[in-house]
C-alpha positions in Angstrom: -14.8 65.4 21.0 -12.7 62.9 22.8 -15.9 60.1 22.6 -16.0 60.6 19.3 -12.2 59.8 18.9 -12.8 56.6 21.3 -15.7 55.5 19.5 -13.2 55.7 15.8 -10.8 53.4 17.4 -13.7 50.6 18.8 -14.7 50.7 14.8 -11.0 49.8 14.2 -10.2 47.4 16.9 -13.7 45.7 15.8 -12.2 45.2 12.3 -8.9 43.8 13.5 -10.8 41.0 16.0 -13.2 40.5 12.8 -10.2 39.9 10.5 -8.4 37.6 13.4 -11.4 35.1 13.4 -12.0 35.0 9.9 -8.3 33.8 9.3 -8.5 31.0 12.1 -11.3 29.8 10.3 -9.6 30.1 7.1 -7.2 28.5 8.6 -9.0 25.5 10.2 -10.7 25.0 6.8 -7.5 24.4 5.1 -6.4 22.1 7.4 -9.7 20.1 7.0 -9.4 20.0 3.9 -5.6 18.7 3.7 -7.0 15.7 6.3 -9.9 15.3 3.2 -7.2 14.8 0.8 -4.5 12.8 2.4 -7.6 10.3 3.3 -9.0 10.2 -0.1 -5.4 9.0 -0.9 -5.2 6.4 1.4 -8.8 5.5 0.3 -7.7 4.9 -3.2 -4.4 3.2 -2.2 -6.6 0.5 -0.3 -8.6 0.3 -3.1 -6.2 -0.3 -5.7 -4.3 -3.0 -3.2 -7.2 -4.9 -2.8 -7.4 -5.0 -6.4 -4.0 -6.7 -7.0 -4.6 -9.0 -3.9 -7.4 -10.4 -5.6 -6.0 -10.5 -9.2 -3.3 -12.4 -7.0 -5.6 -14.6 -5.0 -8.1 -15.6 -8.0 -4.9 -16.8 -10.3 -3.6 -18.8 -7.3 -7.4 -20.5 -7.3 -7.1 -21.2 -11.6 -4.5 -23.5 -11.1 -5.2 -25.8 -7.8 -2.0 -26.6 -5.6 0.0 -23.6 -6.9 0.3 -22.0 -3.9 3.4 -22.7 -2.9 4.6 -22.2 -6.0 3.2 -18.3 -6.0 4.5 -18.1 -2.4 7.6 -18.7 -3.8 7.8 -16.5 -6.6 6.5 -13.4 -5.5 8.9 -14.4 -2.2 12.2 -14.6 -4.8 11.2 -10.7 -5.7 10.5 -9.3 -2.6 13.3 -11.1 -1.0 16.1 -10.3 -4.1 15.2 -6.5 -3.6 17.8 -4.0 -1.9 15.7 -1.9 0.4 17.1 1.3 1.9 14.7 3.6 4.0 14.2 6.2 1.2 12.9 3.6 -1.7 11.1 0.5 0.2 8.9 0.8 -3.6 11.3 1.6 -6.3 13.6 -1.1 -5.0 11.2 -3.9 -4.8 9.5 -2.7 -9.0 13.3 -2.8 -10.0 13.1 -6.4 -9.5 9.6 -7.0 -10.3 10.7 -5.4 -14.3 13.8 -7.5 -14.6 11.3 -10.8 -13.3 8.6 -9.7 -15.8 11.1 -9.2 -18.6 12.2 -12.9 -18.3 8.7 -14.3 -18.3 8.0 -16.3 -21.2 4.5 -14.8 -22.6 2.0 -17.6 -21.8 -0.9 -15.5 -23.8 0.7 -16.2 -27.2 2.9 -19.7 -26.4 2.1 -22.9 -24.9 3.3 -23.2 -21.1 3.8 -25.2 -18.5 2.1 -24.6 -14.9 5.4 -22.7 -13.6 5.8 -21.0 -16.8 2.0 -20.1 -16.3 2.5 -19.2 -12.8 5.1 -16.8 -13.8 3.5 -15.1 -16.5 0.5 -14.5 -14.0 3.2 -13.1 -11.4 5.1 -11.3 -13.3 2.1 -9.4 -15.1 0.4 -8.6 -11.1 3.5 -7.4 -10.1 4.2 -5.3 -12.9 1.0 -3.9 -12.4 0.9 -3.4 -8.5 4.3 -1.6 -9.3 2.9 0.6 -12.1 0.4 1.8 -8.5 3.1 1.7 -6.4 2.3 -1.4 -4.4 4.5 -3.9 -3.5 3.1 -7.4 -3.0 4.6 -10.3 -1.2 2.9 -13.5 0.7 3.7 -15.3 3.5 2.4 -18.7 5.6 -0.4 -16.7 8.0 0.3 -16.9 11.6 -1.0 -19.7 13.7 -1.6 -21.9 9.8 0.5 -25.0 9.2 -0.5 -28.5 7.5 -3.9 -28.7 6.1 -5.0 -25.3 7.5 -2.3 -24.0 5.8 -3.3 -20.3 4.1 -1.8 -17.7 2.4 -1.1 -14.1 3.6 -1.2 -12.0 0.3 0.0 -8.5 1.6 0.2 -5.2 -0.1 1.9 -2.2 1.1 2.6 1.2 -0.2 4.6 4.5 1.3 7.2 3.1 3.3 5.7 0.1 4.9 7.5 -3.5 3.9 5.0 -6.1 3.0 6.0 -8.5 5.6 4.8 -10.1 8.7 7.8 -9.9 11.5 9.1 -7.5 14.2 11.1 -5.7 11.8 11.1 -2.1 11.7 8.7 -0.7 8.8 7.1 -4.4 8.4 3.3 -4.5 8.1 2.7 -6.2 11.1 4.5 -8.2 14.1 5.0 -11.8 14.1 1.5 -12.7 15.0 -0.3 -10.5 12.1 -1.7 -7.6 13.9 -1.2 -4.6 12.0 1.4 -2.4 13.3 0.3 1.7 13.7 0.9 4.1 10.5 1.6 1.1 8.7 0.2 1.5 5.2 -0.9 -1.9 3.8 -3.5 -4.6 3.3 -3.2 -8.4 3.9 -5.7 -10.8 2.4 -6.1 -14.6 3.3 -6.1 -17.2 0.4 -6.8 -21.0 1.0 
C-alpha cells in the first residue's frame, strides 16, 4: 500500500516537470517571435529609407549642379527643427509641412530651377515624414573640391540624421555608423 501511494505522487511530480518545460518553451517561442517582429520592422524601415534616398538622389541628378542647392534646402528643415529627446521625428515633419505648404506647385506652373528644387524637396520630405523618416544631407567625410559628394541620410526612431559626435547622431564625424543607431546614408555625386 505505501508503493502504491509513492508511485501516485511520481505520476504528479511527472506532470508538474512536463508542464514546467512546455512553458519555457512557450516562453522561448514568444520571445523568438518578438525578435521576428521587431526585425521585420527594421527591415521595412530600411526599405522605405532607401526609397526616399533615392527619390532624393535621382531629382538631384534631373537637374545637374543642384546639389548644393538640395544640400541646402533639406539643411534649412533639418536645421530650423526644435528637437527634444521624446520627438527627434515629429519635430523635424512639423517643419517639413510648413516648407511644403510654401512650395509653389511646379506640376501645374512654370518654375524656375530653385522653385523646381523646392517642389521636389518639399514633396520627398513630406513623403519621408508621412513614413516617419527624417532626411537631411551633408558634405561626406574625407570629400571636398571636385570629389565633392553628398551624404543623403535617413533616420527613424530616435536617431538624428546627422554625421558628428553628437549624442543620437547617425554616425561620428568620420561616417562610421554609430551602434543602435537607426538610419541609412547613401552617396550622391
Amino acid at each position: 500500500m505505501n508503493t502504491f501511494t509513492f508511485q501516485r505522487g511520481v505520476g504528479l511530480v511527472e506532470v508538474i516537470v512536463a508542464l514546467l518545460l512546455l512553458a519555457v518553451a512557450v516562453l522561448g517561442f514568444s520571445a523568438m517571435q518578438l525578435g521576428a517582429v521587431k526585425a521585420t520592422d527594421e527591415s521595412l524601415m530600411r526599405t522605405q529609407s532607401i526609397s526616399a534616398i533615392k527619390t532624393l538622389s535621382e531629382s538631384m541628378r534631373i537637374l545637374p549642379d543642384s546639389s548644393p542647392l538640395y544640400r541646402k534646402q533639406v539643411n534649412d528643415i533639418y536645421k530650423s527643427s526644435t528637437y527634444s529627446d521624446e520627438s527627434i521625428i515629429s519635430s523635424y515633419c512639423i517643419k517639413a509641412n510648413d516648407y511644403a505648404t510654401s512650395a509653389k506647385n511646379c506640376n501645374t506652373a512654370n518654375c524656375t530651377s530653385e522653385e523646381t528644387v523646392k517642389y521636389n524637396v518639399s514633396t520627398i520630405v513630406k513623403s519621408a515624414c508621412s513614413k516617419d523618416i527624417a532626411l537631411n544631407i551633408e558634405v561626406c567625410p574625407n570629400t571636398s573640391g571636385i570629389n565633392e559628394r553628398q551624404c543623403i541620410i535617413a533616420s527613424w526612431n530616435q536617431t538624428k540624421p546627422t554625421m558628428s559626435n553628437q549624442d543620437a547622431s547617425c554616425t561620428d564625424a568620420s561616417g562610421s555608423y554609430k551602434p543602435a543607431a537607426s538610419c541609412f546614408i547613401m552617396e550622391a555625386y
